[in-house]
N, CA, C, O and CB atoms as a CASP TS submission, in Angstrom:
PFRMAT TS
TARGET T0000
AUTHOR 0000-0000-0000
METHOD Language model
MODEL 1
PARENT N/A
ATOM      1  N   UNK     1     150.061 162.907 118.853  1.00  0.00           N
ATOM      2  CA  UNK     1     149.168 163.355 119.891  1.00  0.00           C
ATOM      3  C   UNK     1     147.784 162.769 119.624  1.00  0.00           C
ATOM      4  O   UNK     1     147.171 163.034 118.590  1.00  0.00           O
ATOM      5  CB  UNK     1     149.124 164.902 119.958  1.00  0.00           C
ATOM      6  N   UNK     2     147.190 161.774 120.805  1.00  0.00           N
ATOM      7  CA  UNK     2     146.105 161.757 120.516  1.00  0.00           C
ATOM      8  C   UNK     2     144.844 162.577 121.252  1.00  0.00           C
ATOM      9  O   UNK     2     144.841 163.003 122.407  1.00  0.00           O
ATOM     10  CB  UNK     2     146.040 160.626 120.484  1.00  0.00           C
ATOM     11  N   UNK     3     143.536 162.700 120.039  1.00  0.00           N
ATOM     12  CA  UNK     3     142.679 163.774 120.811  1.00  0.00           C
ATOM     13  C   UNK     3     141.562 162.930 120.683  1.00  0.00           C
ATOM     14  O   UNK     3     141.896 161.940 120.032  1.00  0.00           O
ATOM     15  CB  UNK     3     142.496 165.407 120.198  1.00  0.00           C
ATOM     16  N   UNK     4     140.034 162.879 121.119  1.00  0.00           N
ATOM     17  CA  UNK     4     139.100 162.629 121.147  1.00  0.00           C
ATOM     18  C   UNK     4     138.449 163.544 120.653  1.00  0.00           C
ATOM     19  O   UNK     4     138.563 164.658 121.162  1.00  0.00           O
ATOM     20  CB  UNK     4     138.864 162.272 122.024  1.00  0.00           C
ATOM     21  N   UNK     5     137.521 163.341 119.445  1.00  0.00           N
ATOM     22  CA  UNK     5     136.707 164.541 118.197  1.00  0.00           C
ATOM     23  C   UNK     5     136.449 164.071 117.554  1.00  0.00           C
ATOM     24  O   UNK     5     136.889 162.972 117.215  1.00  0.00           O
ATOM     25  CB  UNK     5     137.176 165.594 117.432  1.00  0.00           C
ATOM     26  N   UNK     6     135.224 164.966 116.864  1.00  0.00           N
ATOM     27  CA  UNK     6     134.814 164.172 115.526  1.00  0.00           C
ATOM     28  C   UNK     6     135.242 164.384 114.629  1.00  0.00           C
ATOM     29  O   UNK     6     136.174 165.188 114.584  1.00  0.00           O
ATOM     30  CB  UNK     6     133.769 164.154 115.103  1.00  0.00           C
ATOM     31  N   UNK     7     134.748 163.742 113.449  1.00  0.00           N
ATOM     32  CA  UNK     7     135.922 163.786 111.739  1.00  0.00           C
ATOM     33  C   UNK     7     135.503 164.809 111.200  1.00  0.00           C
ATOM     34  O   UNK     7     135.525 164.546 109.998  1.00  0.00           O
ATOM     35  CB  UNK     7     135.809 162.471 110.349  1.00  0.00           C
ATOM     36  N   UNK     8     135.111 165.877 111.342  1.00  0.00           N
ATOM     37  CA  UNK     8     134.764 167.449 110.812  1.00  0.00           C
ATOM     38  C   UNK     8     135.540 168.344 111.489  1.00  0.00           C
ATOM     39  O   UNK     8     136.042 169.285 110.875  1.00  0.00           O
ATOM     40  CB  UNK     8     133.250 167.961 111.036  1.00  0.00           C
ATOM     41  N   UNK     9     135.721 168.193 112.696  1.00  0.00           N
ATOM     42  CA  UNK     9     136.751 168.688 114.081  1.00  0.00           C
ATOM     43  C   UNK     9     138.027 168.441 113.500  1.00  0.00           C
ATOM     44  O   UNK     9     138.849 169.357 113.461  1.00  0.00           O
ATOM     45  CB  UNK     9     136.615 167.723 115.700  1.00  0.00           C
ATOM     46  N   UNK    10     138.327 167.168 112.983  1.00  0.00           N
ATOM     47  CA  UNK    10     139.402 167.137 112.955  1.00  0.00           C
ATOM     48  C   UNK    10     140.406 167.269 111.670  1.00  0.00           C
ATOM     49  O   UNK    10     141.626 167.349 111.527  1.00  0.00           O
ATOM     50  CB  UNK    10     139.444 166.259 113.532  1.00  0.00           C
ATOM     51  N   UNK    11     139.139 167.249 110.714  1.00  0.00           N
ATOM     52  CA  UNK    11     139.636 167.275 109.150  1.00  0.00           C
ATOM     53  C   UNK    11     139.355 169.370 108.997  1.00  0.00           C
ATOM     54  O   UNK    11     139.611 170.034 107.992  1.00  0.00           O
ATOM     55  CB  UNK    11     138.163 165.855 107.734  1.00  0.00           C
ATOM     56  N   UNK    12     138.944 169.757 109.964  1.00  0.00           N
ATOM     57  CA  UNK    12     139.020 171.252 110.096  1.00  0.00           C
ATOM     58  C   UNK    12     140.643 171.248 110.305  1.00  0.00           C
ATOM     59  O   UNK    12     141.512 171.501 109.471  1.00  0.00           O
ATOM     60  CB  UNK    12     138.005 171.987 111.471  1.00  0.00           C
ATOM     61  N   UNK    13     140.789 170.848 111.811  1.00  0.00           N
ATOM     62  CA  UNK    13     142.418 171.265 112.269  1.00  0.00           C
ATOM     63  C   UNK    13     143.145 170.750 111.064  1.00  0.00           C
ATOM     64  O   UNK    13     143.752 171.576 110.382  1.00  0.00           O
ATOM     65  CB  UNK    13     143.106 170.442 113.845  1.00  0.00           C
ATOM     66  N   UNK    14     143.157 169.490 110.720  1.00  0.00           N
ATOM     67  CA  UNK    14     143.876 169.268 109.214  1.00  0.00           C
ATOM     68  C   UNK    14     144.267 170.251 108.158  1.00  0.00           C
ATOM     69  O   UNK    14     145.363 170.543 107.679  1.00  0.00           O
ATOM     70  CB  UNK    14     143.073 168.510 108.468  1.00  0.00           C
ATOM     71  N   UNK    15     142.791 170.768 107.885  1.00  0.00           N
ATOM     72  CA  UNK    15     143.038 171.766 106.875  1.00  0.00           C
ATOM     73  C   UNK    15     143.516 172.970 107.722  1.00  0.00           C
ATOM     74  O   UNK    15     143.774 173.886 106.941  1.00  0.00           O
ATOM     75  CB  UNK    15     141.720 172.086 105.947  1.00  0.00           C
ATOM     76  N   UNK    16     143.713 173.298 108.865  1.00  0.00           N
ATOM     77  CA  UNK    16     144.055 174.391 108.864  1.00  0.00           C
ATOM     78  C   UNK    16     145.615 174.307 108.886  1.00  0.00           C
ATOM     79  O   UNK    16     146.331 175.131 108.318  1.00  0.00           O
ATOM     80  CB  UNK    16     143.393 175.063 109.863  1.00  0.00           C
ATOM     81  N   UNK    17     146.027 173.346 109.520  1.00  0.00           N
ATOM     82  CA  UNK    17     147.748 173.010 109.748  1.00  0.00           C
ATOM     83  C   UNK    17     148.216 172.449 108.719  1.00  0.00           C
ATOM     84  O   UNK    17     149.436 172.614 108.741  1.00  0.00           O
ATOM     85  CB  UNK    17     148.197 172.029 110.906  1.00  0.00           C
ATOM     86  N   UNK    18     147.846 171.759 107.651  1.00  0.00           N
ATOM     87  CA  UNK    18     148.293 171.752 106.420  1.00  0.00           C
ATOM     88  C   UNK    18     147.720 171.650 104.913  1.00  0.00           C
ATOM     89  O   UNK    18     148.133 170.833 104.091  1.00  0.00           O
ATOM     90  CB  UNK    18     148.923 171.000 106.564  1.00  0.00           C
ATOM     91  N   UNK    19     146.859 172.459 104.711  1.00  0.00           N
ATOM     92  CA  UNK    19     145.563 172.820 103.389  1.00  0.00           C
ATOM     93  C   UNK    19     145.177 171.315 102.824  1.00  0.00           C
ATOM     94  O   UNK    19     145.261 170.189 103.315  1.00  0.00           O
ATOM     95  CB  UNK    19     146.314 173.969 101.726  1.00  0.00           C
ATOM     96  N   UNK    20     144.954 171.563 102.215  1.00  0.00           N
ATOM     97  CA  UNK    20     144.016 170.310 101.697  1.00  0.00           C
ATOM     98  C   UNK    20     144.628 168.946 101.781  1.00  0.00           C
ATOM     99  O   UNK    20     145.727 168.795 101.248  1.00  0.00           O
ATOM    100  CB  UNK    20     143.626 170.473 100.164  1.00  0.00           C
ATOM    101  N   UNK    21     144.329 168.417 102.097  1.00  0.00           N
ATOM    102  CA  UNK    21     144.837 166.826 102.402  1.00  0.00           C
ATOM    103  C   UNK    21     144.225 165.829 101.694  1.00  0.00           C
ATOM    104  O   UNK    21     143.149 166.077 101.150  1.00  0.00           O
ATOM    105  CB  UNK    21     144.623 166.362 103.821  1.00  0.00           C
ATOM    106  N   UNK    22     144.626 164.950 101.622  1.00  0.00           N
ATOM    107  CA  UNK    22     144.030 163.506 100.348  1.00  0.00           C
ATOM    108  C   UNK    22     143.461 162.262 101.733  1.00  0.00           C
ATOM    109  O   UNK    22     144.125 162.381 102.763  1.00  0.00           O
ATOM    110  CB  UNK    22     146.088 162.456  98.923  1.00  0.00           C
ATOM    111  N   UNK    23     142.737 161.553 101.762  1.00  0.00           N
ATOM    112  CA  UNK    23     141.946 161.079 102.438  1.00  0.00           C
ATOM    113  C   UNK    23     141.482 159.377 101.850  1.00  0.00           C
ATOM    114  O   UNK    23     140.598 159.032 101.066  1.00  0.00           O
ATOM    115  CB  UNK    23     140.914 162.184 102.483  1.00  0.00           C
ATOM    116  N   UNK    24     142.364 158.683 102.512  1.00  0.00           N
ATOM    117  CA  UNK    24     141.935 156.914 102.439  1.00  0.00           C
ATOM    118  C   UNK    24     141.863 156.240 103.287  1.00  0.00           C
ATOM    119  O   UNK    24     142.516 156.361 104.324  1.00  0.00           O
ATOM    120  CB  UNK    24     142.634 156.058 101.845  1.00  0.00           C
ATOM    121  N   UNK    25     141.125 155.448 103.069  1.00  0.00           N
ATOM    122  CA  UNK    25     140.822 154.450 103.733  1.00  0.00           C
ATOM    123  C   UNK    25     141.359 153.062 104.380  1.00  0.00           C
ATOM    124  O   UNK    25     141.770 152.273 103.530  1.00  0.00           O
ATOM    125  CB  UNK    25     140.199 154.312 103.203  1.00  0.00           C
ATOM    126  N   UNK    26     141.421 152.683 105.517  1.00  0.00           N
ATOM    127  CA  UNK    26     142.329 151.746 105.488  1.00  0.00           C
ATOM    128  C   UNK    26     141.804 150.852 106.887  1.00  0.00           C
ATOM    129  O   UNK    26     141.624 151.188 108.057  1.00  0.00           O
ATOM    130  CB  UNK    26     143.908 152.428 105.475  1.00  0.00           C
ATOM    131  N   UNK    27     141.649 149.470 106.103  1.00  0.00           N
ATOM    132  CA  UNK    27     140.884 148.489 107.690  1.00  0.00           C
ATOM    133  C   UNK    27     142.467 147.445 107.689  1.00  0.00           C
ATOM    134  O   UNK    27     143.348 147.200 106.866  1.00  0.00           O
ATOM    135  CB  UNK    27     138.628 147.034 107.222  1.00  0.00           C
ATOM    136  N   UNK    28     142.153 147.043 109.172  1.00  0.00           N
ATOM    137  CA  UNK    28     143.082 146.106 110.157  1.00  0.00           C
ATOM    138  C   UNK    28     142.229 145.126 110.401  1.00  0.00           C
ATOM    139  O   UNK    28     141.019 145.224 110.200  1.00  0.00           O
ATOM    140  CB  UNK    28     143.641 146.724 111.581  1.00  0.00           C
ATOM    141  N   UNK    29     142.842 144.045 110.883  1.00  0.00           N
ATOM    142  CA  UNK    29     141.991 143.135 111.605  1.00  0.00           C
ATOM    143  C   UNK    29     142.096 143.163 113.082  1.00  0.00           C
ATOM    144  O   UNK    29     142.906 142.245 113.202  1.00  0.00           O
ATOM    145  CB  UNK    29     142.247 141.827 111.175  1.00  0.00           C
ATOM    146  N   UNK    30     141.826 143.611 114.460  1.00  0.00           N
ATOM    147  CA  UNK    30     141.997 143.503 115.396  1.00  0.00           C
ATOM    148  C   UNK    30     141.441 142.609 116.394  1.00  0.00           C
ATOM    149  O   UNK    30     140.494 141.845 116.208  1.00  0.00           O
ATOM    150  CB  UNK    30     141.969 144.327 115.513  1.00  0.00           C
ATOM    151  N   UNK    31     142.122 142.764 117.502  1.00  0.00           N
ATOM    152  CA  UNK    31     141.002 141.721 118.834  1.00  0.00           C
ATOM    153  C   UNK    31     140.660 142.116 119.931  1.00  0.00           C
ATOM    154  O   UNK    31     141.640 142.252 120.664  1.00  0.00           O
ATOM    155  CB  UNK    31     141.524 140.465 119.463  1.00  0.00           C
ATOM    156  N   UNK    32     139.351 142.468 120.587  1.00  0.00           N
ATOM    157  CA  UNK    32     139.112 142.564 122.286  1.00  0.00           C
ATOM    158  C   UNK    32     138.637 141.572 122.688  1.00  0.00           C
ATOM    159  O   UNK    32     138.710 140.485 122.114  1.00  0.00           O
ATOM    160  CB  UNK    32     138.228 143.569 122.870  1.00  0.00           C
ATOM    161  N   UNK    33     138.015 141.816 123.848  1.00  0.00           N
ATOM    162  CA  UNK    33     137.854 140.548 124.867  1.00  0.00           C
ATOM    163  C   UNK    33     136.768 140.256 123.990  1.00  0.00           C
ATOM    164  O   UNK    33     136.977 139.079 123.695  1.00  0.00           O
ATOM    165  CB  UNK    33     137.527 140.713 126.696  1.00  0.00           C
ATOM    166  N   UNK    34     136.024 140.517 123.562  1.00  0.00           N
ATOM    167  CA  UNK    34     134.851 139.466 123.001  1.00  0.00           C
ATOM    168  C   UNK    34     135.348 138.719 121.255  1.00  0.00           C
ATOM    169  O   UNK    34     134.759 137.995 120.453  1.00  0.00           O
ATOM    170  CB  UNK    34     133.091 140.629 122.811  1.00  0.00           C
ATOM    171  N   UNK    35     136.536 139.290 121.286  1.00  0.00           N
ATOM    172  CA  UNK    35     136.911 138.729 119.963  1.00  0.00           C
ATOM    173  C   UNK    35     137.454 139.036 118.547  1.00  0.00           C
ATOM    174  O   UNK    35     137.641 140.223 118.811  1.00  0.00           O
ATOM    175  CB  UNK    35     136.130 138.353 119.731  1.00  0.00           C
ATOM    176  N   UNK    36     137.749 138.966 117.616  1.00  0.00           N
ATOM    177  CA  UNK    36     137.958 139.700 116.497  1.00  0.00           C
ATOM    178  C   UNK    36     137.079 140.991 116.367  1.00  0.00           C
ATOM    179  O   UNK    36     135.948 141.108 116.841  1.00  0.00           O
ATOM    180  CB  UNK    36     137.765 138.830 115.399  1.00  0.00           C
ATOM    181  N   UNK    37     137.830 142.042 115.585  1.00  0.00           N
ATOM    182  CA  UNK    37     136.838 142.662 115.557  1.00  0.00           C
ATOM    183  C   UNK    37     138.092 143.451 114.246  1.00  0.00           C
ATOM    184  O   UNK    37     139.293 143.184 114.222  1.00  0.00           O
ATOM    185  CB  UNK    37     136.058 143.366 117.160  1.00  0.00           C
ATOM    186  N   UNK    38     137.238 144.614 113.091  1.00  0.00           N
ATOM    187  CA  UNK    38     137.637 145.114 112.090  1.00  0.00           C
ATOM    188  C   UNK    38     137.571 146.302 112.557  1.00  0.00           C
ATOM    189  O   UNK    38     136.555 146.812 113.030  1.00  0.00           O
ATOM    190  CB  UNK    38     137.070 144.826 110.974  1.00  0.00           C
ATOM    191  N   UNK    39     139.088 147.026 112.411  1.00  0.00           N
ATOM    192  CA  UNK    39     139.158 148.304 112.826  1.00  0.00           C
ATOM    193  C   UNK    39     139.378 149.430 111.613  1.00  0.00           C
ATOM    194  O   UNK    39     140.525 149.428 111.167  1.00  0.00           O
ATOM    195  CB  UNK    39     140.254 148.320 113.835  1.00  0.00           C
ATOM    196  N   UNK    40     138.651 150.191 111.134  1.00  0.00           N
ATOM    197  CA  UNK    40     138.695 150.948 110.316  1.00  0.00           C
ATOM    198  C   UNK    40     139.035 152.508 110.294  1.00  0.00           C
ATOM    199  O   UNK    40     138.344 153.365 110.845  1.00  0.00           O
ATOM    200  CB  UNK    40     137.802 150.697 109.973  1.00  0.00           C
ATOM    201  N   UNK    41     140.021 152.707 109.688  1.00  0.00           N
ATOM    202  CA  UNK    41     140.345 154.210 109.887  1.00  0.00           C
ATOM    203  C   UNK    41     140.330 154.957 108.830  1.00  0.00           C
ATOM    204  O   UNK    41     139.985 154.402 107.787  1.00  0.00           O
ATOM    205  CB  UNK    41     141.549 154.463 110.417  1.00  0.00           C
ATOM    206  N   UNK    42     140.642 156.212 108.788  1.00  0.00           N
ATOM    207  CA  UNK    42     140.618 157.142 107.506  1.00  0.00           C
ATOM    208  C   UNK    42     142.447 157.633 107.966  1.00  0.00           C
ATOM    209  O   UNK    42     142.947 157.842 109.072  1.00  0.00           O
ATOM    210  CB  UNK    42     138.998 158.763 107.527  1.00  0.00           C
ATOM    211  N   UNK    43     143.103 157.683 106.438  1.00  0.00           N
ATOM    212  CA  UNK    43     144.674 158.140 106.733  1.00  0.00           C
ATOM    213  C   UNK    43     144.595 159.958 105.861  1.00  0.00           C
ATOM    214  O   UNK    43     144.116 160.470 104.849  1.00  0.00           O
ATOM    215  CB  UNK    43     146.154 156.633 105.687  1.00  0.00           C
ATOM    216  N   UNK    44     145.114 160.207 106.631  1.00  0.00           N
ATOM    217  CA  UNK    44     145.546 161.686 105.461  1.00  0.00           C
ATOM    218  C   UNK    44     146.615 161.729 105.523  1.00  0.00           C
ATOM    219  O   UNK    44     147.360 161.487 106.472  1.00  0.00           O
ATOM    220  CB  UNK    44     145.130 163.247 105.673  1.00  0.00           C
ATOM    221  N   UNK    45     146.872 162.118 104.281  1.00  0.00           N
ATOM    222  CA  UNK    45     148.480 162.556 103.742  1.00  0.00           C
ATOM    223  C   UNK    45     148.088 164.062 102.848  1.00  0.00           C
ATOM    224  O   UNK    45     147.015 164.351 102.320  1.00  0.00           O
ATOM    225  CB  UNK    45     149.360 161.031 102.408  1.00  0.00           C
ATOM    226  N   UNK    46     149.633 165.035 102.912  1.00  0.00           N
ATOM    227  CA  UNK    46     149.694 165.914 102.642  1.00  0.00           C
ATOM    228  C   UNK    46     151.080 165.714 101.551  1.00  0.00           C
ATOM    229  O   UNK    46     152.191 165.593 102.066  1.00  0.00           O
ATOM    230  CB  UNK    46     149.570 166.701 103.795  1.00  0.00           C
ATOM    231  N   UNK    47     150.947 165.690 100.147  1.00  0.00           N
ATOM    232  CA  UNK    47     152.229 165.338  99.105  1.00  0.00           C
ATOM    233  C   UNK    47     152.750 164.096 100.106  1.00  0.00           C
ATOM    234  O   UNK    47     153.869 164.063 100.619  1.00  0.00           O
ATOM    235  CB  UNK    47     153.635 166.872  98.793  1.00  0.00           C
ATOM    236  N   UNK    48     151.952 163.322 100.237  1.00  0.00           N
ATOM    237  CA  UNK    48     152.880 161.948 100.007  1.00  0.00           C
ATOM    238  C   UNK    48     152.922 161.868 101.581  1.00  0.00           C
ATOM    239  O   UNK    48     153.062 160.785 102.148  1.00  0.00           O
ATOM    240  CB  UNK    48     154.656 162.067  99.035  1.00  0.00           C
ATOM    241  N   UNK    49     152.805 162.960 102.207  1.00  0.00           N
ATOM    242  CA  UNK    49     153.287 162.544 103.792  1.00  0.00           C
ATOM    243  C   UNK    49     152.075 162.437 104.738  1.00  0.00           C
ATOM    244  O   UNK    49     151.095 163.182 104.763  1.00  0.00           O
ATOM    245  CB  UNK    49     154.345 163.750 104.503  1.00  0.00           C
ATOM    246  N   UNK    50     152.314 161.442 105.457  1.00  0.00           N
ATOM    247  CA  UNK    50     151.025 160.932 106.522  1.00  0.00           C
ATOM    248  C   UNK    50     151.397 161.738 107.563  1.00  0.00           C
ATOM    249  O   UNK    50     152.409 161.789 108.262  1.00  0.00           O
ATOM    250  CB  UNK    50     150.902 159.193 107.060  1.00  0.00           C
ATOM    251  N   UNK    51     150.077 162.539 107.512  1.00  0.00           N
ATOM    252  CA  UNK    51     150.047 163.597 108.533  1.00  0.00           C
ATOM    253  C   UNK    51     148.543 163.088 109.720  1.00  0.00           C
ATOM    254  O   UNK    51     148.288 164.034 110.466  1.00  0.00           O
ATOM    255  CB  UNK    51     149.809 165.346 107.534  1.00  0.00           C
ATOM    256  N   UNK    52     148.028 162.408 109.859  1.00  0.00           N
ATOM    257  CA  UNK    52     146.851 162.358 110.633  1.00  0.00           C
ATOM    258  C   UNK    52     146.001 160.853 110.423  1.00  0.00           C
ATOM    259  O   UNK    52     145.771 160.298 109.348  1.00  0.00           O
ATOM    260  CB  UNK    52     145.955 163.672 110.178  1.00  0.00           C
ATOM    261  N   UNK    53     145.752 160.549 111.324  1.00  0.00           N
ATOM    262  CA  UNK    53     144.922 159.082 110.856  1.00  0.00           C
ATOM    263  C   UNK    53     143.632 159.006 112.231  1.00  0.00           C
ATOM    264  O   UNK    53     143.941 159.224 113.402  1.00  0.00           O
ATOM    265  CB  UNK    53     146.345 157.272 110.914  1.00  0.00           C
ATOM    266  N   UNK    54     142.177 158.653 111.778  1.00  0.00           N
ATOM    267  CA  UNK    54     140.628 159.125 112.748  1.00  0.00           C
ATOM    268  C   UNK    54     140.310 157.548 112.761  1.00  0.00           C
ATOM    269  O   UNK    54     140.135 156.766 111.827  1.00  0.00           O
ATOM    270  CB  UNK    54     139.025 160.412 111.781  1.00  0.00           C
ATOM    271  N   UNK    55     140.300 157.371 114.083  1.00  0.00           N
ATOM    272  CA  UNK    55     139.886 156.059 114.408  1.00  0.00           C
ATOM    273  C   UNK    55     138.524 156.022 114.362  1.00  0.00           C
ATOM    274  O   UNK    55     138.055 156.282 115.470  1.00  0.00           O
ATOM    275  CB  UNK    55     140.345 155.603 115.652  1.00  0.00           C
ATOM    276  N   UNK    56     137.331 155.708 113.161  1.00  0.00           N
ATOM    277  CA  UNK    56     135.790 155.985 113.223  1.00  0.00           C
ATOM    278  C   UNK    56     134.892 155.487 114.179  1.00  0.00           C
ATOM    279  O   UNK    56     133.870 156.072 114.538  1.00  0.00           O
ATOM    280  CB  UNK    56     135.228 155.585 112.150  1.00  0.00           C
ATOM    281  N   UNK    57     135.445 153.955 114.754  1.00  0.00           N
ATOM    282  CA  UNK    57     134.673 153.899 115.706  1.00  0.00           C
ATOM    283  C   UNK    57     134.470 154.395 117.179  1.00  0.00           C
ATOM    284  O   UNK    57     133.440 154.496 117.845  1.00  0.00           O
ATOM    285  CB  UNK    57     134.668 153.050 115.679  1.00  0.00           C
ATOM    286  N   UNK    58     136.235 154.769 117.583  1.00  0.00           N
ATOM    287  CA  UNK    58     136.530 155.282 119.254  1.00  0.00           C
ATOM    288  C   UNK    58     136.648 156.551 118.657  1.00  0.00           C
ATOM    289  O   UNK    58     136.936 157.097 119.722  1.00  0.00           O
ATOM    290  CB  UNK    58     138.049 154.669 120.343  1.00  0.00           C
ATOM    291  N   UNK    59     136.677 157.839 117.540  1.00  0.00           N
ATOM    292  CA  UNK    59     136.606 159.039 117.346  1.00  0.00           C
ATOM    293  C   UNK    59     137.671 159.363 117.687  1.00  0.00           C
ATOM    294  O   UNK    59     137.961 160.553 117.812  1.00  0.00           O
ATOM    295  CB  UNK    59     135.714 159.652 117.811  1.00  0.00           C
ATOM    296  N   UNK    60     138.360 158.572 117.879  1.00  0.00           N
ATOM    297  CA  UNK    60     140.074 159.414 118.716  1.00  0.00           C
ATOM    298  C   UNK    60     140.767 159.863 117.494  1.00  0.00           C
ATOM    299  O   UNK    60     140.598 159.084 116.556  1.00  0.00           O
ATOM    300  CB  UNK    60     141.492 158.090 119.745  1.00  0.00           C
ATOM    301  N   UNK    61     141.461 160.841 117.244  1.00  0.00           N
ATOM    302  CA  UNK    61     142.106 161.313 115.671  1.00  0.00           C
ATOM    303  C   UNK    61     143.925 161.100 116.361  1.00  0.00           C
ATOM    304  O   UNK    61     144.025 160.421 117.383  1.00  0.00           O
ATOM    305  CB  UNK    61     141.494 163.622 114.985  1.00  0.00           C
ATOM    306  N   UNK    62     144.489 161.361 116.093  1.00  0.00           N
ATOM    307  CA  UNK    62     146.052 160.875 115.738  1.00  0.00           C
ATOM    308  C   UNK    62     146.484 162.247 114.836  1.00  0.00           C
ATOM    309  O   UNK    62     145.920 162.359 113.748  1.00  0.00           O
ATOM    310  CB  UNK    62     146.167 159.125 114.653  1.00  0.00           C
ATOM    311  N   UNK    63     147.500 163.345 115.249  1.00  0.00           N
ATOM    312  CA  UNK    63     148.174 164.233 114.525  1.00  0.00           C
ATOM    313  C   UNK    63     149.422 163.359 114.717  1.00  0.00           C
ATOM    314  O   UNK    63     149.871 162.910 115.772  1.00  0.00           O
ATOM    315  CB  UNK    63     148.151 165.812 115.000  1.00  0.00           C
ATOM    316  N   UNK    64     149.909 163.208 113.391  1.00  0.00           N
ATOM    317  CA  UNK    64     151.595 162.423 113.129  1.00  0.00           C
ATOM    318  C   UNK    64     152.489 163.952 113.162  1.00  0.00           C
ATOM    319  O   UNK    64     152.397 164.939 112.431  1.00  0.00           O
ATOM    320  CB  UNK    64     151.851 161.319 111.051  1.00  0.00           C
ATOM    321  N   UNK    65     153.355 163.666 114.319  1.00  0.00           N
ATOM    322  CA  UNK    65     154.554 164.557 114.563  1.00  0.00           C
ATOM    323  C   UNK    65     154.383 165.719 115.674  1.00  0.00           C
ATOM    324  O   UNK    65     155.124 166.653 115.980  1.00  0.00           O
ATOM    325  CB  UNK    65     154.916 165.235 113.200  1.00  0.00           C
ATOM    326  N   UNK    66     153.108 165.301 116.166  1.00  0.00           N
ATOM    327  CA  UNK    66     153.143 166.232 117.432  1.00  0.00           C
ATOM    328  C   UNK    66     153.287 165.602 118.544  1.00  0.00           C
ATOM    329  O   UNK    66     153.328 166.225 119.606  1.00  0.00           O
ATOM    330  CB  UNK    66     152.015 167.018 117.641  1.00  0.00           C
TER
END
């Protein structure tokens, strides 16, 4: 499911749907119309499992499995 929020918004719902979560970092290389561009996200995992990933620049967050 994706939502539009910020990374306090959403690392709240995180912790509330599955307690503390571990938090990395992770860039892509992507492209729009004006060209390359580096897309950077934050991943959470809960024991090993990727539960959520916050797109920093469009704020859109990603819950994995809803």
């Amino acid at each position: 499911m994706e939502i539009r929020t910020t990374i306090k918004k959403f690392e709240a719902t995180l912790y509330e749907k599955y307690g503390v979560t571990d938090k990395s970092e992770h860039v892509e290389n992507g492209w729009e119309d004006n060209g390359p561009v580096i897309i950077k996200l934050w991943l959470y995992h809960v024991n090993g499992k990727h539960v959520g990933t916050y797109n920093r620049k469009s704020k859109i967050a990603f819950l994995i499995g809803e």
